[in-house]
Structures are given as C-alpha cells and as structure tokens.
C-alpha positions in Angstrom: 0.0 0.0 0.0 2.6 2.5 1.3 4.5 1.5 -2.6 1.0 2.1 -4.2 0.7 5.9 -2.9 4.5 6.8 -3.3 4.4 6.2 -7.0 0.5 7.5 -7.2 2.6 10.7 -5.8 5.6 10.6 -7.8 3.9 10.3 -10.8 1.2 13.1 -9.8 3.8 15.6 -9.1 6.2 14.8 -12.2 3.5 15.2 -14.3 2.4 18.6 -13.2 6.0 19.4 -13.6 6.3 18.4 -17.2 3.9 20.7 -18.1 5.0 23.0 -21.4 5.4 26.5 -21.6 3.6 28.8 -24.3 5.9 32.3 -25.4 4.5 35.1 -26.3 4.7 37.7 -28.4 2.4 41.0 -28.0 2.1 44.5 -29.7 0.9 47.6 -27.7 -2.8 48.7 -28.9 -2.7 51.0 -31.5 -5.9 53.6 -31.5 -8.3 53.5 -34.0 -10.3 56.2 -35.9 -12.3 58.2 -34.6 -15.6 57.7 -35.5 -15.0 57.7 -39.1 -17.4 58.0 -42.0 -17.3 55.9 -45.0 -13.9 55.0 -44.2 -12.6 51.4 -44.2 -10.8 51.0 -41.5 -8.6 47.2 -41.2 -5.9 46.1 -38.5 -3.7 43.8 -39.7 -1.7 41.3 -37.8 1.2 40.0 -40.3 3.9 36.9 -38.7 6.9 35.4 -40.0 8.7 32.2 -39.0 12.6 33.4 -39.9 13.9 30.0 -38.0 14.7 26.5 -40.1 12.2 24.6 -38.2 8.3 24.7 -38.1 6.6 26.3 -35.2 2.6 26.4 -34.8 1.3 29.7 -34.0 -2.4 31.2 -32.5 -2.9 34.6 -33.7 -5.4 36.6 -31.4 -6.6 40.3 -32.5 -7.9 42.3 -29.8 -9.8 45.3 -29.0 -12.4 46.8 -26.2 -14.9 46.7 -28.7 -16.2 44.3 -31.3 -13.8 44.3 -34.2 -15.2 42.1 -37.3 -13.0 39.2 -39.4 -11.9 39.7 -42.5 -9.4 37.5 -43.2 -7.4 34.9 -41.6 -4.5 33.2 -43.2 -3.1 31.9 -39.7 -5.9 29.4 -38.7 -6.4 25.9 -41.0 -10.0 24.9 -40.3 -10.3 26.5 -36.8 -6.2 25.0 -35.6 -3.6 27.1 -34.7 -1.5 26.9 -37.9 2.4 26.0 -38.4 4.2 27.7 -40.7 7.1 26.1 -42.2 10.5 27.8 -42.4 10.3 31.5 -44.1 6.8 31.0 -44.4 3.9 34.1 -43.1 0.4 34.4 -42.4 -1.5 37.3 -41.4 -5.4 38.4 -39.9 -6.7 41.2 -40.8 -10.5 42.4 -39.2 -12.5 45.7 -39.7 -11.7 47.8 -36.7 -14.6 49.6 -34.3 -14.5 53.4 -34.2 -12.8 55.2 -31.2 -11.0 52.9 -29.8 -8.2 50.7 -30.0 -6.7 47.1 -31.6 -4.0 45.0 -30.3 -2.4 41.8 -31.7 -0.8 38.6 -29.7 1.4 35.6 -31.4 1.4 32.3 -28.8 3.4 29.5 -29.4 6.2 27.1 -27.6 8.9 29.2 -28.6 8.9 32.6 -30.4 13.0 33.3 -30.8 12.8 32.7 -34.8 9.1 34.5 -35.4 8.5 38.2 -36.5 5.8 40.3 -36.0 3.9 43.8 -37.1 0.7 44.9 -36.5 -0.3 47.6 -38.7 -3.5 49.9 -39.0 -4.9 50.6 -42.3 -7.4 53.2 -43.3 -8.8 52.9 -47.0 -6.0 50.5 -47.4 -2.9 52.6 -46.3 -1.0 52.2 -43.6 -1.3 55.0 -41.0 0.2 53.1 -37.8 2.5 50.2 -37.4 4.5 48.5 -34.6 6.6 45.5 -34.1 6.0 42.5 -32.1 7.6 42.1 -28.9 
C-alpha cells in the first residue's frame, strides 16, 4: 500500500512538472479612428517564421470593442496553424471606431518568429508597430 501511494505521488507531481510553456509575443494597442465615415478602417496582424524549423502559431486580435474578421491566413480549419521555415500568415478584421486594436502571437517558442501589427485606413498604412 505505502509503494502504491509513493508512486500515485511521484507520478502526480512529475506530471504537473512536465507541463510546457507557451511564449508570447504582443504588440501595444494601436488607437483607432475616430468615428470615421465611409472609411474602411482594417488592423492587420502579419507573422513570420525566420527559423529553419516549423513552429505552430495562434494569432489573437484584440480590441475593447467588437472588431469584425476579414481574413485569416493563420488558422487551417479553426487549428492554430504551423508555418514552415520563411513561411507568413497574417489576420486582418475591420476595426470599431474610437477605440483601440492590439495583436498577440502564442506559441512554444517565439526566438525565430517576427511580427507587425499595422493599422490601415482605405487600405494605407497609417500606424505600425513590431511584435515584442
């Protein structure tokens, strides 16, 4: 019995232990328009795997207030996608009015990927910042 619960323990704590790590990589919000008017107003979110290896990525776009999808190169069929050495995907939504967007890369290690996040009104660029 006393064998029975030393390894029910040992294996309980060395598998909470084992447990991976996600990095992160996260730009600072950019604003948005102010209430614009027959404007089109996009945020997008572009990554880059500059590593020789494959790394799977989740690609979040954030804002305090509703933003709407437009396209999204970074998810296969709902998954995180991995993108293959020098290979990209970006998302790209329709950004609210007065108020802000934001962009966040996840995955196991993000020393070989590169990031921008870049705010578009009528399709040119009026803000960008890096990933970090």
């Amino acid at each position: 019995m006393k064998t029975y619960v030393a390894t029910a323990a040992a294996v309980l704590l060395f598998g909470l232990g084992g447990t991976a790590r996600a990095a992160q990589l996260a730009s600072p919000p950019l604003p948005t328009h102010p209430f614009a008017t027959n404007h089109s107003n996009e945020g997008t979110c572009r990554v880059l795997n500059v590593g020789n290896q494959p790394v799977t990525v989740t690609v979040a776009m954030l804002s305090n207030n509703a933003s709407v999808p437009f396209i999204d190169s970074c998810q296969g069929d709902g998954d995180p996608r991995t993108l293959a050495a020098g290979e990209s995907c970006f998302v790209q939504v329709f950004t609210p009015d007065d108020s802000f967007i934001g962009c966040t890369v996840t995955a196991s290690s993000v020393k070989n990927l590169r990031g921008t996040l870049e705010l578009d009104e009528n399709f040119n660029t009026t803000a960008a910042t890096d990933l970090r």
